[in-house]
N, C-alpha and C positions, 0 to 999 in steps of 0.2 A: 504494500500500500504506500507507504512512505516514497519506493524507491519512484513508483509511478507519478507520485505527486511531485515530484521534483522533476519528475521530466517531463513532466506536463509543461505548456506554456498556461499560462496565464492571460483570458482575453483583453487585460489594461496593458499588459506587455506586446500582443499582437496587434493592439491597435497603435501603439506609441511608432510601431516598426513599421505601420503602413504608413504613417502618416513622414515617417521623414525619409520613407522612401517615394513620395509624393515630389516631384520636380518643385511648386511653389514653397514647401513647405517651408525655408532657411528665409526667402525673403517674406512671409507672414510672420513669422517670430521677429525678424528685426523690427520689421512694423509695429508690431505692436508693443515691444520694445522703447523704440524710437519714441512714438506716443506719450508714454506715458514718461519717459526720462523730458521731453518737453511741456509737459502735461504740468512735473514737476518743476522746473527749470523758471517757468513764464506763468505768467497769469492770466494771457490771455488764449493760448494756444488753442482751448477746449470750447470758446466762445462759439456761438453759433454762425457767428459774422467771418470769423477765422476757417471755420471748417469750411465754411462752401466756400471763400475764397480759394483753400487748400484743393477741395475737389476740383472748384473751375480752371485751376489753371493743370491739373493733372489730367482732365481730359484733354486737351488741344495736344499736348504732348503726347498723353495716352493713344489717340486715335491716332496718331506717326505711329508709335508704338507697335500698335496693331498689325499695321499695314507689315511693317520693317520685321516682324515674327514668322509672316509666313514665308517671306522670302528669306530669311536667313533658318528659316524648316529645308529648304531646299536645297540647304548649303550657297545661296548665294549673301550679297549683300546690294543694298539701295541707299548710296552716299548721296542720292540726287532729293531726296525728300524734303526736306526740307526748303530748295529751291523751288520744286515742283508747287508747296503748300504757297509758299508767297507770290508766283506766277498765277497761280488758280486763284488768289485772294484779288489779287489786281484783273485781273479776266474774270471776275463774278463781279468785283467792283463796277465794272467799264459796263458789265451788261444791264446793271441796275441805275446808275448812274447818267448815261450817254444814249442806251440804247431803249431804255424805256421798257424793260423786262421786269413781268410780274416780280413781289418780293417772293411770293412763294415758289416759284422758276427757280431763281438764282442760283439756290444749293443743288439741287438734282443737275441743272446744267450744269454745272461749277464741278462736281462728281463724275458727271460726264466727261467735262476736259480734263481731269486729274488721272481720268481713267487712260486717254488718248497720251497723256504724257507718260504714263506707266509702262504702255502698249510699246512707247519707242522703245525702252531700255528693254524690254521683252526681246523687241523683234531683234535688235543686236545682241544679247545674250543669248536668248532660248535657240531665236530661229538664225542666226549667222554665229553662232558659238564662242562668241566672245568673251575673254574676262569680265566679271560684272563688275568688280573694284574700277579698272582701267573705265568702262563704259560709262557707269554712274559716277564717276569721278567729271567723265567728262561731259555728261548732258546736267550736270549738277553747274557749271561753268555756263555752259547755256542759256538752259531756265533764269541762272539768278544775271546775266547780261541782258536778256530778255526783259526782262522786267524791270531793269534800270534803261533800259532803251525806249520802252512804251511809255515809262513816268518820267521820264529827266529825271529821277528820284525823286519826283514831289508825292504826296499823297492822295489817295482818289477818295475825295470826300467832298459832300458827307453824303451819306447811305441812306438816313432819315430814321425817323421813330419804327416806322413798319416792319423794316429787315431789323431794328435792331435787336427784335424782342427775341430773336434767334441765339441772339449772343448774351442778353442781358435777360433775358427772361427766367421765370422758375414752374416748375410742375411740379404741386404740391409742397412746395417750399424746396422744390431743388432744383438746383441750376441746370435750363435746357440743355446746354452741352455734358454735362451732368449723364443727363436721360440718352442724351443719342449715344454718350461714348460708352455707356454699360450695356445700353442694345447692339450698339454696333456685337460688345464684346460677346451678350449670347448668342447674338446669331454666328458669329467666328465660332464659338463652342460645339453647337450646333451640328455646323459643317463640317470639322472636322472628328466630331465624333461619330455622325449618323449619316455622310456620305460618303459616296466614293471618292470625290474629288479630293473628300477634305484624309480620307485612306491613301489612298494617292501620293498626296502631298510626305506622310510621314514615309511612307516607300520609296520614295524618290532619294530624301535626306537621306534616310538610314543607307541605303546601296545602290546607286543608281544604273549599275551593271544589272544587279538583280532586279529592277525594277525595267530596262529594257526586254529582257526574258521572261519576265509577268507580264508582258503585253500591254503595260501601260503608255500611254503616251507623252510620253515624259518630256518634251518640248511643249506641249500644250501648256501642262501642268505648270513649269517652268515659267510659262510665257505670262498666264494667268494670275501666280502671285507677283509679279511688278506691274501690270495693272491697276489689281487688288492695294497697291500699295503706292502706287501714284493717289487712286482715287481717297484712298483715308487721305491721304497728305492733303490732298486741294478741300477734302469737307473738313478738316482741320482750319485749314489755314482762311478760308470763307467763314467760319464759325467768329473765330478771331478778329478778322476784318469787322463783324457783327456787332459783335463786343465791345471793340475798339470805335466804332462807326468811322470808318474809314480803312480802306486796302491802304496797307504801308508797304515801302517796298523792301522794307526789312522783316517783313513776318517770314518765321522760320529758320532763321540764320541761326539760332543757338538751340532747334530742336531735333537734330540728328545725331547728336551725341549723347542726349536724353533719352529718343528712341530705342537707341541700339542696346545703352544702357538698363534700361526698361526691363528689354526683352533679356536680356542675360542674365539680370540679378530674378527673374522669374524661371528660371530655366530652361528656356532654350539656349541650345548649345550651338554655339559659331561653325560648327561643321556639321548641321543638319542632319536629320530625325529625327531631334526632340525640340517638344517645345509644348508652354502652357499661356493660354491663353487669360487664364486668371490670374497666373505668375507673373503675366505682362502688365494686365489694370493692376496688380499687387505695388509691383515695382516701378510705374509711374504715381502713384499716391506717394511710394516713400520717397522716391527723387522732390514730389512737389511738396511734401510734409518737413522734408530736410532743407528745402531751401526756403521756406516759409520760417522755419526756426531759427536760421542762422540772420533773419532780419530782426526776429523778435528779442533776439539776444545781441543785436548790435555788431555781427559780426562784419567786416569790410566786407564790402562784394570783392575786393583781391582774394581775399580768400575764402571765398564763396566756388571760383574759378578751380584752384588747389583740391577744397575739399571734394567737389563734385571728379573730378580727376582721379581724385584716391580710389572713391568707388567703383569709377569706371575701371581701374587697376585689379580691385576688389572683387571686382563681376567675371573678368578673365580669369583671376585665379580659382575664382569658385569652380565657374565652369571646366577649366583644367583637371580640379581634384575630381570633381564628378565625375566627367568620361574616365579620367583613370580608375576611379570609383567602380563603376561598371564596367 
């Protein structure tokens, strides 16, 4: 009897073993970590007026986030995002602004073109085999020349009350961008748990030899998440504009290192077949909880720059011990 019971597991020991065998699990414990060490720290951290601030701006980063997950599921990368997010915010601005386009048009068109810019890095990656570092390196040079070409750098404002309610608005006491970047997130959930495409995608990562021999079509696949992740960029970065009430020509300049970061400290792995999609909204709350504290606590923004750096340092190495892990 004794010896049986001691080699029994224990079901609070087999759950503690699923749960940090669970990809989010390291960046949900700093989170909420994090929290409460600022919770403690600040007086105001916990305010109501603090929190949605801390959610609003972890969505707009978030929804990059998103997009920059499925392409780096596939073992690629998407340096161009952030460029893309501010070219779509000035091309949404121009269509509301100049062309006399519904407010509620805006963002689906605006999606549409974020999509079309996705499509390019697609078509030189998936469909003409190109590095995607070198490619999105270089349509990321584009996009953001582009969009100081169309503005001289001025801003394309203002938007008006109508579109604003997009960026500034709340449902149920929580901020729109809020609701679309946690939808966005179950429907990514969604797809890649209950479809083929979203099967696919984690086949592709994990071997993509073996994933030509499974009869997938793995240039499609390919092709579809830099798309998928042009279009989060542009409904991002038009969210923003909303917000802001006015396309700037600097939206998204400091969001693809947030992105990428995101998606790592959530873990997904830089050489594809893993990745969480909770792990990603996880780890843009705590990029945007971390930089919200280090105002609250009067930290320089020089070293706002530093810190965020270290994490990004922090998210590589995680991911590092992981794969070796497994």
């Amino acid at each position: 009897m004794n010896s049986t019971s001691s080699t029994a597991k224990r079901p609070s020991t087999i759950s503690l073993a699923r749960f940090w065998r669970w990809e989010a699990s390291g960046i949900l414990v700093a989170l909420v970590a994090l929290i409460v060490l600022l919770a403690i720290m600040t007086d105001s951290f916990l305010s109501a007026y603090n929190i949605s601030t801390v959610a609003r701006q972890a969505a707009f980063v978030g929804l990059v986030a998103l997009g920059q997950t499925l392409v780096l599921m596939v073992g690629g990368i998407d340096l161009s995002v952030g460029a893309s997010a501010g070219l779509s915010a000035i091309v949404g601005s121009i269509m509301l602004t100049q062309w006399g386009v519904n407010p509620w048009l805006v963002i689906p068109l605006t999606m549409c073109f974020g999509l079309l810019l996705g499509s390019i890095n697609g078509i030189f990656v998936a469909g003409l085999g190109l590095n995607p570092f070198i490619v999105t390196l270089a349509t990321w040079e584009i996009f953001a020349g582009m969009t100081l070409v169309i503005t001289g750098g001025y801003p394309v404002r203002p938007l008006g009350e109508a579109f604003g309610v997009f960026g500034k608005g709340a449902i149920f006491g929580i901020p729109v961008p809020v609701v679309i970047f946690l939808a966005s997130g179950l429907i990514l959930i969604w797809v890649l748990r209950q479809t083929r495409f979203g099967r696919n995608i984690f086949a592709l990562g994990g071997n993509r030899d073996a994933a030509v021999l499974a009869g997938i079509r793995v240039r499609w696949v390919e092709f579809a998440t830099f798309a998928l992740a042009g279009m989060f960029a542009a409904l991002a970065g038009i969210l923003y504009a909303s917000r802001m009430d006015a396309g700037q020509p600097s939206v998204g300049e400091g969001w693809l290192m947030g992105a990428i970061t995101a998606a790592i400290l959530g873990g997904t792995s830089l050489r594809g077949g893993q990745g969480s999609i909770i792990g990603t909204i996880l780890g843009a709350l705590l990029l945007a909880a971390l930089a919200n504290g280090t105002v609250l606590l009067n930290v320089s923004g020089f070293w706002q720059r530093v810190i965020v750096g270290l994490v990004v340092l922090v998210a590589v190495l995680v991911d590092l011990l992981r794969r070796r892990g497994n």
